[in-house]
C-alpha positions as CSV (number, residue, x, y, z in Angstrom):
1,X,61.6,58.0,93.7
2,X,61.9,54.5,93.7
3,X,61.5,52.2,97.2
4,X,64.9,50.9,99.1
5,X,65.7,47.6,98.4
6,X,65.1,46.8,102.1
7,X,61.7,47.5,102.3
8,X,59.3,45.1,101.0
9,X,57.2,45.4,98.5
10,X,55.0,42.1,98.4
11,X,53.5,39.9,101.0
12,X,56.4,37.3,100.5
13,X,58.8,40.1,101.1
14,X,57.5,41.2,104.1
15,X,57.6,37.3,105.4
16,X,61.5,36.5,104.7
17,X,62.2,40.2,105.8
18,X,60.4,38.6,108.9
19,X,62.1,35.1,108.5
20,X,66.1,37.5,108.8
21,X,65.2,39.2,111.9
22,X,64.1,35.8,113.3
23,X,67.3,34.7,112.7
24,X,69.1,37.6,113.5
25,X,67.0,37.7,117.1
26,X,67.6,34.2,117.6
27,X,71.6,34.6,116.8
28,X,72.2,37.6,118.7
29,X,70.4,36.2,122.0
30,X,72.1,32.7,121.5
31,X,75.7,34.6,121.2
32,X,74.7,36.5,124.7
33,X,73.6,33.4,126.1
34,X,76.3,31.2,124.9
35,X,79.3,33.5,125.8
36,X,77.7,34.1,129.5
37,X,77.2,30.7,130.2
38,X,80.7,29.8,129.0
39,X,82.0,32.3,131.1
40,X,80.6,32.0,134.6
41,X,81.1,27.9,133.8
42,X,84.6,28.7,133.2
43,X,84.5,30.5,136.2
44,X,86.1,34.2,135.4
45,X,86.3,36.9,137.9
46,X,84.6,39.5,135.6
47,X,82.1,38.9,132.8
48,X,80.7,41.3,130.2
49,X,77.3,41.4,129.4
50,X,75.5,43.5,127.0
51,X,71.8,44.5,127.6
52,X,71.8,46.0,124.1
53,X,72.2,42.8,122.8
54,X,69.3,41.3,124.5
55,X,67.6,44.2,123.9
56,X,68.2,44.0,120.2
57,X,67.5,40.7,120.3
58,X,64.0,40.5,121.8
59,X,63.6,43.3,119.2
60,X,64.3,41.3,116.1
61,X,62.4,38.8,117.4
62,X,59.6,40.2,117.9
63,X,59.6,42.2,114.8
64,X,60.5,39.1,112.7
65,X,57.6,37.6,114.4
66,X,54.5,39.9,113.6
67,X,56.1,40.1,109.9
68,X,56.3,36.1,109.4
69,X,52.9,36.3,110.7
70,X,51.6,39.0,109.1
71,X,53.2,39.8,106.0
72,X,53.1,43.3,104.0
73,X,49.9,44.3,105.9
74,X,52.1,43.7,109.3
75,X,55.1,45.8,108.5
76,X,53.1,48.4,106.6
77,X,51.1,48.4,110.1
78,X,54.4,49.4,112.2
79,X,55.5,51.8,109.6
80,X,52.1,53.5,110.0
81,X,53.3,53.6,114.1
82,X,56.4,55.9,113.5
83,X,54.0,58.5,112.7
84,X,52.0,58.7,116.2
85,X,54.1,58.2,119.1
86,X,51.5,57.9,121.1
87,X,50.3,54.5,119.7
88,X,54.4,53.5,119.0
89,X,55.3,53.8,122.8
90,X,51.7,51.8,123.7
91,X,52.7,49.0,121.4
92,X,55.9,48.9,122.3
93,X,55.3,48.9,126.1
94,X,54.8,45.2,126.6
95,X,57.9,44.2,124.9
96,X,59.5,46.9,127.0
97,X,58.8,45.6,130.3
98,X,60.2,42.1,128.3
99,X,63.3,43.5,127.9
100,X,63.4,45.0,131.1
101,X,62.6,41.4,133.0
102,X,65.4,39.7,130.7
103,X,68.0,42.4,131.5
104,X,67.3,41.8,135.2
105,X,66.6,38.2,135.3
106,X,70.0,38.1,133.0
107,X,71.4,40.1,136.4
108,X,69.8,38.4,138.9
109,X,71.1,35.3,137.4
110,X,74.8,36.4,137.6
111,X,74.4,37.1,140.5
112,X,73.0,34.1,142.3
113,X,76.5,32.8,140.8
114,X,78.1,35.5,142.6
115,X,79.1,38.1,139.7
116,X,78.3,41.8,140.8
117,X,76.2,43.2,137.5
């Protein structure tokens, strides 16, 4: 059986694999940024927000960090993780409580500038 086209197979690979979630982290939390901002400077009554994308975000980012960094051996590193849970949710924990501080600094924000969240 041959490997998907998605997964890397070199170093190189693993790097701009890295290099798209950068961008894709960086896009995703710009566009949630960007469309906030506009909206409580534009003043609306009600604003949605999306903690997925933030969430999804931070995710990419740090994912397209570790790989830029680390190449093949990085990503073949957090494939290993899907295997033991255990280790998966011990990695993941700090970029958990991450998320979590975004999400309610994100809310905390809003409502300093008096939006209910």
């Amino acid at each position: 059986m041959s490997t998907p086209l998605w997964q890397p197979g070199s170093d190189r690979a693993a790097r701009l694999l890295g290099l798209g979630f950068l961008l894709l982290g960086t896009g995703l939390l710009w566009f949630q940024w960007h469309t906030l901002r506009s909206a409580v400077e534009r003043g609306e009554t009600t604003i949605a927000q999306f903690p997925a994308a933030i969430a999804l975000g931070e995710l990419a980012l740090a994912l397209g960090l570790l790989w830029v960094g680390g190449g093949l051996r990085a990503y073949t590193w957090i494939r290993a993780l899907q295997a033991d849970k255990g280790r998966l949710w011990l990695t993941l924990s700090p970029l958990l409580l991450l998320i979590l501080i975004s999400i309610l600094g994100l809310r905390s924000w809003l409502s300093a500038h008096g939006y209910e969240s």
